[in-house]
N, C-alpha and C positions, 0 to 999 in steps of 0.2 A: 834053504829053510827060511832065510829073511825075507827073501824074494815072494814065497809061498804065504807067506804073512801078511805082506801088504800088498797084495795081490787078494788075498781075502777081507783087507779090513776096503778095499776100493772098490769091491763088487757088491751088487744092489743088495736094501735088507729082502731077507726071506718075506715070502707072503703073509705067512704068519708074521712075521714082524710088522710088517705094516701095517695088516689087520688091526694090531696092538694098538700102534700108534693112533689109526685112524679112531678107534676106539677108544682110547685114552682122552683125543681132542672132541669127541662128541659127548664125552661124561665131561669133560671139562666146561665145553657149551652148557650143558643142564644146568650145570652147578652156580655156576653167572645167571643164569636164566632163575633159575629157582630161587638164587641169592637175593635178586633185585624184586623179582614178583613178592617174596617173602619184606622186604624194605615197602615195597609200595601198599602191598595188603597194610601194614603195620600202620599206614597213615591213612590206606582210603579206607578201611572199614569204621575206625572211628569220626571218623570226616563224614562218612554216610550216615552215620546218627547226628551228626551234629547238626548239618544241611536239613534232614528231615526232621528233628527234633525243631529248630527254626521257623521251618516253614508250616508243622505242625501246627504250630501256635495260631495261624491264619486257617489253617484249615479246618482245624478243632471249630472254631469260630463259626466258621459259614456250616458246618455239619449242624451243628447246634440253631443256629438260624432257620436251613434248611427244613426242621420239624416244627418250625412256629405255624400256626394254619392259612393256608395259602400259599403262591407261588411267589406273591410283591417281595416278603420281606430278603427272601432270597435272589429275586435278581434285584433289590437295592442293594444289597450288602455285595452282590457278586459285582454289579458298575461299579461299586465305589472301592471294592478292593483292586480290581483292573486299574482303577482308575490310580489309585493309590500305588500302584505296583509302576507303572508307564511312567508317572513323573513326580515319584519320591523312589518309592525303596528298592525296585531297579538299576536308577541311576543312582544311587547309593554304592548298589555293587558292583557297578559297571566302573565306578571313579575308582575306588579303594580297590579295582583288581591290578594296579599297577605296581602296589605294593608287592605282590606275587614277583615281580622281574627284581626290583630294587632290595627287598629284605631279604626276597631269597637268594640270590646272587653274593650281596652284600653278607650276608650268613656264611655261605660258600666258600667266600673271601680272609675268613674269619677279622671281616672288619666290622665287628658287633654295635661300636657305638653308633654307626647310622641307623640301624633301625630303628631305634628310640625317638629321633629328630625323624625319620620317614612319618612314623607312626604320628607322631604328634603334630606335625604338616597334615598329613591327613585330616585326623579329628577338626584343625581349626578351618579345612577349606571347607569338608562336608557340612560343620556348622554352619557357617558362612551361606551354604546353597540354601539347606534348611530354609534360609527365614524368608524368599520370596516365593518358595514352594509352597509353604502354611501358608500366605496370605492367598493364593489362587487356589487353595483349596476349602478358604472360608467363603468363597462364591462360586465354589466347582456345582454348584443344584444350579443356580441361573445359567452357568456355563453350560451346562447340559439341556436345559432350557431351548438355549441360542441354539443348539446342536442339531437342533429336533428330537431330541428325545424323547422318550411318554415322559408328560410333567409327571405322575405317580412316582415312576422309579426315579426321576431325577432328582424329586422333591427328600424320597429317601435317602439316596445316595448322597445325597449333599450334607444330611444330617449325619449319617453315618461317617464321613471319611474325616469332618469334623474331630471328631473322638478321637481319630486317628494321629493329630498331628502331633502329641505329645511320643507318640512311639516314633514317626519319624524323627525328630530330635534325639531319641536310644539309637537308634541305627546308625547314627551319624558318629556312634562313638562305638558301639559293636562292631561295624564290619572292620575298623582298621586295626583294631584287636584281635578280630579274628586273623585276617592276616599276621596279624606282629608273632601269633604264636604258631600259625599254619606251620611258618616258612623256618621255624625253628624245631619243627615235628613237637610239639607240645599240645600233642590233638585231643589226649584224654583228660586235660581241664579241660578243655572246648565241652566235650563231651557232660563231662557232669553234670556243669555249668547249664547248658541248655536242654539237657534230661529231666533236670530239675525245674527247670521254667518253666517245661510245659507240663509238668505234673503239678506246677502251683497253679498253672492257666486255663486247664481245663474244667475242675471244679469253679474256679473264680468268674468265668463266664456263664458255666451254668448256673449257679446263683444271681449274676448280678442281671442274666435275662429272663430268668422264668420265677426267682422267687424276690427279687427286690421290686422289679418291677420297670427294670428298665426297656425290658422289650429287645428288638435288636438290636439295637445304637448300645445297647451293654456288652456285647459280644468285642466293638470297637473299643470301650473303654477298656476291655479286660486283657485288650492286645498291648495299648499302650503301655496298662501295669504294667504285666509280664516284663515287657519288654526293659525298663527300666528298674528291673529285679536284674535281668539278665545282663545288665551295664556295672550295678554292683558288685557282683560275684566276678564278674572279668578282672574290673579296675584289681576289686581287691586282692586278686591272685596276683596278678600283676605286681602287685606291689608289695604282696608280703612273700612270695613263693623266692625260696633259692636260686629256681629255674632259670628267672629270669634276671639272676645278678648281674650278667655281665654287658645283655643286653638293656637293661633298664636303665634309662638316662632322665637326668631331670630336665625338664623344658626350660630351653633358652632359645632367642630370637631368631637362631637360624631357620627357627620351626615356622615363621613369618614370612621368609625368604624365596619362598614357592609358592603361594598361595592363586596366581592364575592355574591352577592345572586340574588334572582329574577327569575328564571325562573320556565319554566312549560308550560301548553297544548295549545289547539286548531290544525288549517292547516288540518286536512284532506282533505273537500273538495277543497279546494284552489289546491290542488294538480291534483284535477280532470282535471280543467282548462291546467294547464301544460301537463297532459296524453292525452285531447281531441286533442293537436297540434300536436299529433303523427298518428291519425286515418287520412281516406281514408278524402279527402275536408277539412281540417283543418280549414281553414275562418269558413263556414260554423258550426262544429261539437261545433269548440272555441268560437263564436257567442251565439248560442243557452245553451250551457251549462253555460256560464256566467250569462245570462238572467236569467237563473233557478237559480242557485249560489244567484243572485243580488235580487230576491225574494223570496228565504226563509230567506235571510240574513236578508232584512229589514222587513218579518214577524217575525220573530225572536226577533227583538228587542223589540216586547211586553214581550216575556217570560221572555228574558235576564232584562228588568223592574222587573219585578215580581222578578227573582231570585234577584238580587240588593237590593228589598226591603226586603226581604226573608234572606238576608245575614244580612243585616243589623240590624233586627229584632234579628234575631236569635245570634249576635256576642254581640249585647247588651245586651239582658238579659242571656246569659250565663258570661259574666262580671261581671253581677249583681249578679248574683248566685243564677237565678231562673231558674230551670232546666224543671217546668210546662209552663213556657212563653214560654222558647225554643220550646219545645212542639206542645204548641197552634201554636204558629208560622207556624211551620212548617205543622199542617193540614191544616189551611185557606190556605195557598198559595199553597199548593198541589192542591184543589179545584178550587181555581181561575184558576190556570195553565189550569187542565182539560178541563172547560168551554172555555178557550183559545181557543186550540185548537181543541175543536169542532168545535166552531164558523166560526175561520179563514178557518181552511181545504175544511167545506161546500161551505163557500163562494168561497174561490178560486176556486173550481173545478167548480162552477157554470159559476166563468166570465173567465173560461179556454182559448175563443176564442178571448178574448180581450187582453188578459195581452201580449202581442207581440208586440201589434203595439205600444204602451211607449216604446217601445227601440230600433224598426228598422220598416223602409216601404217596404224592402224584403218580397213577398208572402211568400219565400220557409222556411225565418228565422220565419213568424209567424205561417205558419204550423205545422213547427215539433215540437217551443213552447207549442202548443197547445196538442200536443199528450204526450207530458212530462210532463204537468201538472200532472196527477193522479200519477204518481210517487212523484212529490213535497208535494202533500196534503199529502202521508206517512211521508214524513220527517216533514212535517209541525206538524203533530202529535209529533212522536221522541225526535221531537227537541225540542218542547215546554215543554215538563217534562223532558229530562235531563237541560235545561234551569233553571228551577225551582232548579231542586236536583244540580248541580252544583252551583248557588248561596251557599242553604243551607251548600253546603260541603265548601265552602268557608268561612262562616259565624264560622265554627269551629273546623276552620286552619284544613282540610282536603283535601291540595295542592297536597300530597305528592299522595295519593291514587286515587285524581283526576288523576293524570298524570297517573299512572300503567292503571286505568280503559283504558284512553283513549288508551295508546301503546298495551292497548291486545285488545279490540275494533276495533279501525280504525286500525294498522299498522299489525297487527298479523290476521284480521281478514277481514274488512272490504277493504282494499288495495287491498290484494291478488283474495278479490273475485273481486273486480271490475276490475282489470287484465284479470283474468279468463275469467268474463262475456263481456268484452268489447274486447278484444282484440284475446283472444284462440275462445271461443264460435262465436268470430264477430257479438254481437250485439251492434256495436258503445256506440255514446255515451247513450244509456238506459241501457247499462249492464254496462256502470261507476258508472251510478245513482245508479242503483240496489246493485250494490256492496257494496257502501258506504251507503246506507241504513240497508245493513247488520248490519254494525258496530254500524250504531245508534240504532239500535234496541237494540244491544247486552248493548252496554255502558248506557243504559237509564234501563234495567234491573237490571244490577250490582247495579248503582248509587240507584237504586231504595232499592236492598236489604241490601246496608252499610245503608243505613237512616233509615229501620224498624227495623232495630234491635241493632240498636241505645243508649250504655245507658246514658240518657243524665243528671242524676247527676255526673257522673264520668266525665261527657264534663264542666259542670259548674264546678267541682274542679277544674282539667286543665287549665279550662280559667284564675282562678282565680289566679293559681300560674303563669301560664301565664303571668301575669299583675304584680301582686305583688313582685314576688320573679326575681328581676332586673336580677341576676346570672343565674336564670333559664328562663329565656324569654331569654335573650341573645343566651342563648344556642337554645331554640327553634326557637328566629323565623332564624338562621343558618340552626337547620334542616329545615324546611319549604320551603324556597327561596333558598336552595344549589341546 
């Protein structure tokens, strides 16, 4: 009888059992699955109002611009926001995304008081860039001058970016905030905070362009407002809210201590903007190419959601020193990305014949929008998975490789073709587009293949000496931001 007994507990389970089991560990998969997509929804969907609510404020702007009579005032305001964007508030958020590896790791860690000292090294380096940035932007109209630009829109764009530099000075203290709270999932102040800006910005620009009388250079002013409304409401959450009791530290000179660092990617396209003022109709070419620029930027900021939440995710639990979370992470928002950008692409290319008149009552400026669109819906793809993988490489301090990806991509690769195709071949501005789609294609493969093959326990030790070993974080986040 005993013999009978384990002789049965040694023979294989039933089919049915197995079935079970097999069944048991793919509800078990969903359940991880659904757990982390429900974590990551919870930070990128408020992260995608806050990015578009942001960049809203710029766009509201040039919308309102767009209906003043004529094409000038719009492609000035469009140079000078390119212009503004390529070598200020770009490189703004291109510095301050390092914080993404350091706070949120550091968070991860639960060694809270670094991000306080992260934070406020931030503020004083972006300052710091600030002040030789404004003074090249009080001569950027002669700059564009030298350029060959049409003196008209230079002459614009010079006055217009002008107005500007008080909002760059707010950014310099907004994006490393926004960080300090990203990497602590604290996204629904983000949220309010810049909801409300641009419900104060929108009225404030239409006033101070059509009925004070400032014309469009008010639309510049009413970004600056905003934009330092939008520093207030931060600072002072920050400093009154619970949330941030444990991280909130008061500034001391270690914040001094780092001050060579911060930079890194973005600008390609922005540069398109500045190449279309060199083609045959320049109002027109600078016009229409901005419009495309000003819609995939603000489709975009679904992805840039998603990778934010993505980073985040991912810089936490490799802190943590779970190398499976990282992981998980990283397929749900790969997934979500994907569905992205189906979704968006179809639809755009559906209301292709609309999307023109939101920014001008020119027949000729909604026409060729309209024939630009299917080139946009590729980059709307593109964009939306290096969006993603960008986050992720951010998530685990992969600044340094970001940057190579982009300068063999766009600058080695994508520039040159869009040269090529726009200006030797003479297909205006659709062989810019095409050219720079080159590069995203290229940079969304690259980025795609450092993250598969990925080993992501050897990223969770790193993270953690990262954090812990003071000597060598020091040294690291120097490499990172040098």
């Amino acid at each position: 009888m005993a013999r009978d007994e384990e002789e049965a507990a040694a023979a294989p389970l039933l089919p049915g059992s197995e079935k079970k089991e097999e069944d048991a560990a793919s509800s078990s998969r969903w359940r991880e699955w659904a757990g982390e997509a429900g974590q990551l929804g919870y930070l990128a969907l408020p992260m995608v109002g806050v990015t578009l609510s942001q960049y809203a404020v710029q766009v509201s702007s040039n919308m309102v611009v767009g209906h003043l009579p004529g094409v000038l005032p719009l492609s000035s305001a469009a140079i000078a926001t390119s212009l503004a964007t390529v070598s200020g508030f770009s490189l703004l958020v291109g510095m301050a995304s390092a914080l993404e590896t350091l706070c949120g790791q550091a968070y991860g860690a639960k060694q809270y008081h670094k991000l306080g000292v992260h934070t406020y090294r931030a503020i004083v380096t972006l300052f710091v860039v600030c002040i030789p940035l404004s003074v090249i932007w009080l001569f950027m109209g002669k700059i564009l001058v030298f350029l060959g630009q049409d003196p008209l829109i230079a002459q614009g764009a010079g006055r217009y970016i002008i107005w500007l530099i008080p909002g760059l000075f707010a950014n310099a203290v907004i994006q490393p905030i926004t960080k300090f709270l990203q990497t602590q999932s604290l996204i629904f102040a983000l949220l309010l905070t810049s909801v409300a800006t641009l419900a104060f910005h929108i009225p404030l620009c239409y006033v101070l362009v059509f009925k004070v009388g400032f014309g469009y250079t008010g639309a510049a002013l009413s970004i600056s407002i905003s934009y330092w409304l939008n520093v207030l409401m931060l600072v002072g959450y920050v400093m009154l809210s619970s949330s941030c009791k444990e991280t909130r530290t008061p500034p001391t000179m270690e914040a001094f201590k780092g001050i060579n660092v911060f930079l890194l990617e973005w600008w390609s396209f922005e540069i398109l903007i500045l190449l279309s003022g060199l083609l045959p109709n320049p109002q027109l070419q600078t016009s229409v190419l901005s419009i495309c620029l000003t819609t995939i930027t603000s489709l975009y900021n679904i992805p840039y959601g998603l990778g934010a939440a993505g980073s985040t995710r991912v810089a936490n639990e490799l802190g943590a020193g779970n190398p499976e979370g990282a992981r998980l992470s990283v397929r749900v928002v790969m997934s979500l990305a994907a569905m992205d950008a189906v979704i968006v692409s179809g639809t755009s290319l559906a209301l292709r014949n609309l999307v023109g008149y939101a920014y001008s009552n020119e027949k000729e400026v909604i026409s060729f929008v309209a024939t630009m669109v299917p080139l946009v819906c590729i980059t709307v793809v593109t964009d939306g998975l290096q969006g993603v993988l960008s986050g992720i490489a951010r998530g685990c301090g992969w600044q340094h490789l970001g940057a190579y990806v982009n300068l063999g991509s766009f600058y080695l690769l994508g520039m040159p073709m869009a040269v090529l195709l726009g200006f030797v071949l003479n297909m205006g501005g659709r062989g810019l587009w095409m050219g720079v789609v080159c590069g995203s294609l290229s940079q969304t493969t690259l980025l795609s293949a450092i993250t598969i093959f990925t080993d992501w326990p050897k990223m969770a030790e790193k993270a953690r000496d990262r954090v812990f070993n003071e000597k060598s974080a020091e040294s690291e986040s120097r490499r990172l931001l040098e």
